[in-house]
DOLOKOL-334810 format. One record per residue: x, y, z of N, C-alpha, C, O, CB in turn; residue in one letter; residue number from 1. Coordinates in steps of 0.05 Angstrom, whole numbers, always signed. Glycine has a CB too. Layout:
- npx, npy, npz, capx, capy, capz, cpx, cpy, cpz, opx, opy, opz, cbpx, cbpy, cbpz, type, seq
- X, Y, Z, X, Y, Z, X, Y, Z, X, Y, Z, X, Y, Z, A, NUM
...
//
This chain:
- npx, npy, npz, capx, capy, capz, cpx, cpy, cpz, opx, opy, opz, cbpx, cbpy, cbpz, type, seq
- +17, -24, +0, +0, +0, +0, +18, +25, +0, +35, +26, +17, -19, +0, +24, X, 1
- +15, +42, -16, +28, +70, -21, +15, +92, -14, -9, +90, -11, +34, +74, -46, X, 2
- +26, +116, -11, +10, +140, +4, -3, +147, -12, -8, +171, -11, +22, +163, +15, X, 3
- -17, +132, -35, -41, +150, -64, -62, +127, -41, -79, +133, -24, -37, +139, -120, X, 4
- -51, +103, -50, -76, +88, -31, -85, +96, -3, -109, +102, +3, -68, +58, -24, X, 5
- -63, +97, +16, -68, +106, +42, -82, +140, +45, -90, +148, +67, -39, +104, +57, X, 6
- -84, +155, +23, -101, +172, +21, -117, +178, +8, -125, +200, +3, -96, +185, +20, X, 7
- -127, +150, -2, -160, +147, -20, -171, +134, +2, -196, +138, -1, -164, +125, -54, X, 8
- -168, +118, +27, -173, +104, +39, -189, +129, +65, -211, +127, +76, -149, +83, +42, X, 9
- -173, +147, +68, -174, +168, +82, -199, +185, +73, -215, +194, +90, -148, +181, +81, X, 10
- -201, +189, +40, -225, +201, +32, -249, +193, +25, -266, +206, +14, -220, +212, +17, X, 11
- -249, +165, +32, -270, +143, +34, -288, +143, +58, -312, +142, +59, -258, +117, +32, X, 12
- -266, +143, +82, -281, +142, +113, -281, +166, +113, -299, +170, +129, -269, +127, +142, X, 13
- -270, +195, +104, -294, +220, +103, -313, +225, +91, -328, +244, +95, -290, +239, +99, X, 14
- -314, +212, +77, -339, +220, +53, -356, +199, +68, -379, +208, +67, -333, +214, +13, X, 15
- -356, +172, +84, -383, +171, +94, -382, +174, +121, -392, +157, +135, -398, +146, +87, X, 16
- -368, +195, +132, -376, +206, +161, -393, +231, +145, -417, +230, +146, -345, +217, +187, X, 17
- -381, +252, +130, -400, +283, +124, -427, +271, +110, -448, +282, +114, -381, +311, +98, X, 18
- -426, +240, +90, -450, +234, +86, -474, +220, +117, -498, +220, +116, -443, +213, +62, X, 19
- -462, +213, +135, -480, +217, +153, -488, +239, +167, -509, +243, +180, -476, +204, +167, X, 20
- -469, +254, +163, -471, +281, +177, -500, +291, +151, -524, +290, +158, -432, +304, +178, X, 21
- -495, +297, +128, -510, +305, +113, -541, +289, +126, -561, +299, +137, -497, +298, +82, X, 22
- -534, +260, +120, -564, +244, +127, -585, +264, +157, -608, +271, +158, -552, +201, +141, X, 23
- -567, +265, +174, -572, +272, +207, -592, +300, +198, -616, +302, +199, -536, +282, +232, X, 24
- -573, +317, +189, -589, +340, +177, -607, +332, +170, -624, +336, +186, -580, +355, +158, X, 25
- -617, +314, +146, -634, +316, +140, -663, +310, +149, -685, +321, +145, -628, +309, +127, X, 26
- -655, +292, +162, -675, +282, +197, -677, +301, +208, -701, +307, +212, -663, +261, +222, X, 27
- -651, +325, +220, -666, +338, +240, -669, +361, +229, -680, +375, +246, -655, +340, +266, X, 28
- -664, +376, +205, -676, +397, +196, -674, +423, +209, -692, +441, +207, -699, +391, +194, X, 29
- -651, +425, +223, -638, +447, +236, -607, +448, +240, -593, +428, +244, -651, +448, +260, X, 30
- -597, +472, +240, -572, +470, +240, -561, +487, +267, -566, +510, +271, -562, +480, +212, X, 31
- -544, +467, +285, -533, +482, +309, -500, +482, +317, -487, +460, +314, -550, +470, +332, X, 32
- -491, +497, +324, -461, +496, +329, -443, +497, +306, -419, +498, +310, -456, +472, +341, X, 33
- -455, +497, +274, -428, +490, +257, -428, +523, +247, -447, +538, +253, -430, +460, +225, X, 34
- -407, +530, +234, -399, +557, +226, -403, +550, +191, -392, +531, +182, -364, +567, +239, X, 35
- -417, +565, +177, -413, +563, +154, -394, +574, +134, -393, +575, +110, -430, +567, +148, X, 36
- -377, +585, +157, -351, +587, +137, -325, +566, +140, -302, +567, +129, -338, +618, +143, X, 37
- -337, +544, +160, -312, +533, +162, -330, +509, +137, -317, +502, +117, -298, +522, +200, X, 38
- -353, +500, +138, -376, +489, +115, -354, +497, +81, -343, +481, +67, -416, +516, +118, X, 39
- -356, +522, +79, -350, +533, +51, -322, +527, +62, -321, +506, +50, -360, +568, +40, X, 40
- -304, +528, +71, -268, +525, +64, -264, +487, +59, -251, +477, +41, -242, +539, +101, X, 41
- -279, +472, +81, -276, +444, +75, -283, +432, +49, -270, +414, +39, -288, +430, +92, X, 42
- -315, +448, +33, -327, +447, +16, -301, +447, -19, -295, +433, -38, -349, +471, +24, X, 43
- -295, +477, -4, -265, +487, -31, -245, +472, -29, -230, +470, -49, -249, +517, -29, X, 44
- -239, +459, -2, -217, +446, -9, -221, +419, -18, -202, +410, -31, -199, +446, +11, X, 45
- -237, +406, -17, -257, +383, -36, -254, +389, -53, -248, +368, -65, -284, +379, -36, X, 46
- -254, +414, -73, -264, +410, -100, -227, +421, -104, -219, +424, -127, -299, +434, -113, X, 47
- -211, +425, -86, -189, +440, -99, -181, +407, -101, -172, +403, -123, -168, +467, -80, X, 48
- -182, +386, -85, -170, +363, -84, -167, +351, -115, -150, +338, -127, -184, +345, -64, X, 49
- -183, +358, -119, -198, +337, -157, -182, +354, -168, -173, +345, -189, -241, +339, -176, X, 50
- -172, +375, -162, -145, +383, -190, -122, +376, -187, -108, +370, -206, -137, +412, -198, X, 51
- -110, +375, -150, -89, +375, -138, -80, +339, -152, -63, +333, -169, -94, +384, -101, X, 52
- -94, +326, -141, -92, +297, -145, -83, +293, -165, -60, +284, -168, -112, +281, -143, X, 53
- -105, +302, -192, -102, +298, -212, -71, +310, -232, -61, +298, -250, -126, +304, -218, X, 54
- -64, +329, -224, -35, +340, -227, -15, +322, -219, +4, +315, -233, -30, +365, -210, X, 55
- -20, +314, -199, +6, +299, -186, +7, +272, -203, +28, +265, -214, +2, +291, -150, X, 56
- -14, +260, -203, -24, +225, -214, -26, +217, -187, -5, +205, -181, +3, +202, -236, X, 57
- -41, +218, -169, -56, +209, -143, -82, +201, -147, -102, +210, -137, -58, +231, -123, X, 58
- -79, +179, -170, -112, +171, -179, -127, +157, -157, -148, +167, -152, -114, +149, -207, X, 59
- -122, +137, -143, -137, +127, -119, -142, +154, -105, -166, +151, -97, -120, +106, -100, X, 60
- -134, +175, -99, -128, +190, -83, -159, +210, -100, -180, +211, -89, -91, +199, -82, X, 61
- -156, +221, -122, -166, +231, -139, -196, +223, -134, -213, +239, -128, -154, +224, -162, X, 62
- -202, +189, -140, -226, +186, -139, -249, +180, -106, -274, +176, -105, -224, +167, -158, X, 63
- -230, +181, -88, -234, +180, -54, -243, +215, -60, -265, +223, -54, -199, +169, -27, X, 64
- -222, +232, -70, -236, +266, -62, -261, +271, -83, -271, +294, -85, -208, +298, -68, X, 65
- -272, +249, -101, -295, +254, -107, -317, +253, -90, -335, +269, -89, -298, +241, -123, X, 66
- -314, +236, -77, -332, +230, -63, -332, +250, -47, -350, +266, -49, -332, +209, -53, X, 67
- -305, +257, -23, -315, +284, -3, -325, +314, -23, -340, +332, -17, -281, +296, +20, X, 68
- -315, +311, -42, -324, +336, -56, -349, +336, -55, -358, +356, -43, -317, +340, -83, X, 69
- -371, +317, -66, -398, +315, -75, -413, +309, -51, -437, +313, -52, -402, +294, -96, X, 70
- -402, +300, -27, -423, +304, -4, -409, +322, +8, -426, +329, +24, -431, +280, +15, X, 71
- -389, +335, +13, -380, +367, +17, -397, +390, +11, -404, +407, +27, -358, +374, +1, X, 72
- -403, +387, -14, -414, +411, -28, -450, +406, -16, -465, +423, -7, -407, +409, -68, X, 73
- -456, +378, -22, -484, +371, -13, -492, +382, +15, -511, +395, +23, -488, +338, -13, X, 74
- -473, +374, +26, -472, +383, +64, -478, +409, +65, -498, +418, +76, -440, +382, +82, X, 75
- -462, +422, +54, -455, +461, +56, -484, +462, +42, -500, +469, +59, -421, +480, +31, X, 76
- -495, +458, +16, -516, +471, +4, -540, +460, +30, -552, +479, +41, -520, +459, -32, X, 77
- -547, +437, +39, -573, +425, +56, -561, +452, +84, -575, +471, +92, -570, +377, +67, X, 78
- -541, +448, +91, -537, +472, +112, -539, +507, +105, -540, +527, +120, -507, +466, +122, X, 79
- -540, +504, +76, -545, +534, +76, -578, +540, +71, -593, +559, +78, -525, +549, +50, X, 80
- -581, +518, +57, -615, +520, +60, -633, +522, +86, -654, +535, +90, -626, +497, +47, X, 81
- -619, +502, +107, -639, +503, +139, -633, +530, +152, -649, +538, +169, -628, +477, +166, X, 82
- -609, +545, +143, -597, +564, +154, -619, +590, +137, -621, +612, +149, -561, +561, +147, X, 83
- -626, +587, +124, -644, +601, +100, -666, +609, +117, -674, +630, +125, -654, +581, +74, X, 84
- -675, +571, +121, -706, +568, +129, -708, +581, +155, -728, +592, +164, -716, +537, +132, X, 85
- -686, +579, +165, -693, +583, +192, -695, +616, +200, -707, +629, +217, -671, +568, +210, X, 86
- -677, +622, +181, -672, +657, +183, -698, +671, +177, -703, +693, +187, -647, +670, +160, X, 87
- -714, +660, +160, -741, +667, +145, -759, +663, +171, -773, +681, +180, -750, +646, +114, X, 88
- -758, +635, +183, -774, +632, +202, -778, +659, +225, -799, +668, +232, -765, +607, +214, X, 89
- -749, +669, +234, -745, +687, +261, -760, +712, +243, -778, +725, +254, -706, +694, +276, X, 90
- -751, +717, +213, -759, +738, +201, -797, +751, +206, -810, +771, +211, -750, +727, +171, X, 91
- -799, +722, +199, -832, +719, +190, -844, +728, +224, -852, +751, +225, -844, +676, +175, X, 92
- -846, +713, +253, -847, +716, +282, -832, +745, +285, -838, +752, +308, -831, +688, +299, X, 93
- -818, +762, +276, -809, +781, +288, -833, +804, +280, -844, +821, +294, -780, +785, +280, X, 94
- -835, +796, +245, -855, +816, +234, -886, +813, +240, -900, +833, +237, -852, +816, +204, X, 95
- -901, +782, +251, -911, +785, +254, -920, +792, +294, -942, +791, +305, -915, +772, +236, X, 96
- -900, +797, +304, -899, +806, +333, -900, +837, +329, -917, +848, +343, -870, +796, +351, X, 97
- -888, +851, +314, -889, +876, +305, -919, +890, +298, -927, +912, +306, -872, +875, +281, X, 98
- -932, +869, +280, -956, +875, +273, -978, +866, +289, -1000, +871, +280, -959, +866, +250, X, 99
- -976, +851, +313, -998, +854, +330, -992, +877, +351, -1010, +892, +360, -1004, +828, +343, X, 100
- -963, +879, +357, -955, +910, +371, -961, +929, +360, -967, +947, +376, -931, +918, +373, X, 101
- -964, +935, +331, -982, +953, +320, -1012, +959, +320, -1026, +979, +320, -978, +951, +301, X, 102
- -1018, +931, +318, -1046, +931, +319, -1066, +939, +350, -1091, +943, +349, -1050, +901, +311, X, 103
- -1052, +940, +372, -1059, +929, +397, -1048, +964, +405, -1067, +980, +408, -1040, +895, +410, X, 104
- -1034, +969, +406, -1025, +999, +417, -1017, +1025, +396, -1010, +1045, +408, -999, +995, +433, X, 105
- -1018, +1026, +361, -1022, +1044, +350, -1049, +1060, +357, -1066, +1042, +356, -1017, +1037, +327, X, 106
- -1061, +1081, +362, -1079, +1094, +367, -1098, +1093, +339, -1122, +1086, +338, -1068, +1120, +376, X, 107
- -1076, +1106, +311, -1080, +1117, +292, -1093, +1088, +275, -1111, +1089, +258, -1054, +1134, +284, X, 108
- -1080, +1066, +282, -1093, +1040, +267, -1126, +1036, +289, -1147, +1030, +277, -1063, +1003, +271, X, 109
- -1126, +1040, +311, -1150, +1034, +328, -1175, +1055, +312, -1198, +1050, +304, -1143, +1043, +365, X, 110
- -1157, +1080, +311, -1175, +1094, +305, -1189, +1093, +263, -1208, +1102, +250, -1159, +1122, +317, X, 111
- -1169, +1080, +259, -1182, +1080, +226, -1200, +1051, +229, -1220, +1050, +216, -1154, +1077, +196, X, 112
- -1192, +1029, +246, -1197, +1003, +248, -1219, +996, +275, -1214, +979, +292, -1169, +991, +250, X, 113
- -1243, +1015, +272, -1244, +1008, +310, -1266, +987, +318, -1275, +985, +341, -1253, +1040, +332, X, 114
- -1276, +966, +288, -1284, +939, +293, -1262, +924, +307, -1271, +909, +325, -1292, +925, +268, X, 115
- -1248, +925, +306, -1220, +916, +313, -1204, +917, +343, -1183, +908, +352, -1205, +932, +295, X, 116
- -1218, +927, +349, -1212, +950, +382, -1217, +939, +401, -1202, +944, +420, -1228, +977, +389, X, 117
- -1236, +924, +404, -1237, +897, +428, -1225, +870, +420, -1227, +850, +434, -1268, +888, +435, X, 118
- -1211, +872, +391, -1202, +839, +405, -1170, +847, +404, -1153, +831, +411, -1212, +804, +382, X, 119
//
């Protein structure tokens, strides 16, 4: 075994740890504790691997960083989307806390709206 093998072997058991990591996300549909910039540098250096390899002739090596590349990038995109959802979620609860604070103590809405005024 040579260090092209001993580092395709390496990008095999990462690519299915971030693919469970990916799976977990997908079950729990929230994202806590990870930084999405450390997401995007692991992501780039995945995809920098598929040229690096391929320059050198590190073909075992080459086709192990396919794999972290493509559930790399999968990971980062499912995490930038819950990160999306979730931001929309606080968005949507902030504006609509705003608009019953409006509704409930503007004078000027009571007074154009005043079916409205007892509930």
């Amino acid at each position: 075994m040579n260090n092209d093998h001993i580092t395709a072997v390496f990008s095999v058991v990462g690519t299915i740890v971030i693919a469970r990591s990916a799976l977990l996300l997908a079950r729990q549909k929230s994202v806590r504790g990870v930084s999405l910039w450390q997401a995007v540098f692991f992501a780039t250096w995945g995809v920098w691997n598929l040229f690096f390899y391929d320059a050198i002739g590190l073909y075992w090596s080459w086709y192990g960083a396919v794999g972290i590349a493509v559930t790399n990038c999968t990971w980062t995109a499912m995490l930038c989307w819950f990160k999306f959802k979730e931001w929309c979620e606080e968005l949507q609860a902030a504006f609509d806390e705003d608009i019953e604070r409006w509704r409930t103590e503007d004078k000027f809405y009571r007074e154009d709206f005043p079916e409205e005024k007892d509930q």
